[in-house]
N, C-alpha and C positions, 0 to 999 in steps of 0.2 A: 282587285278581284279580276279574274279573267274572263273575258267576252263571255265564256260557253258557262260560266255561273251565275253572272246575271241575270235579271227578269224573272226568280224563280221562286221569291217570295222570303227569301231568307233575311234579308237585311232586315226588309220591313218586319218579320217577326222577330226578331231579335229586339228590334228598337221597342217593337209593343210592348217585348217582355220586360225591359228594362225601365219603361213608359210604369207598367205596373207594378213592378216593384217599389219605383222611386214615389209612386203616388203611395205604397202602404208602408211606407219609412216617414213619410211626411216632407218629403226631397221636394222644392219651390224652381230646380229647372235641374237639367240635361247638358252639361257641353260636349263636346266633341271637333273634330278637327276634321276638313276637306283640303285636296290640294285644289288649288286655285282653278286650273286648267280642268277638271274633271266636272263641267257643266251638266252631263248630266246627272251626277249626285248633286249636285246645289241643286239644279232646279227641284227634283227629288224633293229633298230636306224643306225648300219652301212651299212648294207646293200641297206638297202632301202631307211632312210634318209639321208644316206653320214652321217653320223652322228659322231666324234670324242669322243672319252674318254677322258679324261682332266687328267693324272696322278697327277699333281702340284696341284687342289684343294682336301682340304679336307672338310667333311659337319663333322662344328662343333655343338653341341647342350647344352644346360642349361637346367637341368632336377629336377624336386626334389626340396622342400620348402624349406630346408636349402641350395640349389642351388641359389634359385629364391632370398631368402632374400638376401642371399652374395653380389648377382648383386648388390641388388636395395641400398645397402650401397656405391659402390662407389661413 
């Protein structure tokens, strides 16, 4: 997100919304992904979401045409 949208209340209403819906589906947690370098969303997420870091996942990715065809052969 860029500097000038920040601090303006939208993330956090976003995650509320999402906060309440997952609580009227009977949803048991939330994941989502931070890039590592962006401390102030993590502290954010802990602090104010209770939010955990998950050390045990990693985000893996498939990138690139001779990536994409490799897949599509198995």
């Amino acid at each position: 997100m860029l500097p000038e949208f920040r601090s303006q209340g939208v993330g956090s209403a976003l995650l509320a919304y999402l906060a309440k819906h997952a609580l009227t589906i009977g949803a048991g947690r939330i994941d989502w992904q931070v890039l590592d370098w962006n401390e102030g969303a993590r502290k954010f997420y802990r602090e104010t979401c209770l939010a955990k870091e998950l050390d045990e996942w990693l985000n893996v990715r498939v990138e690139g045409k001779e990536a994409m065809e490799r897949l599509s052969q198995l």
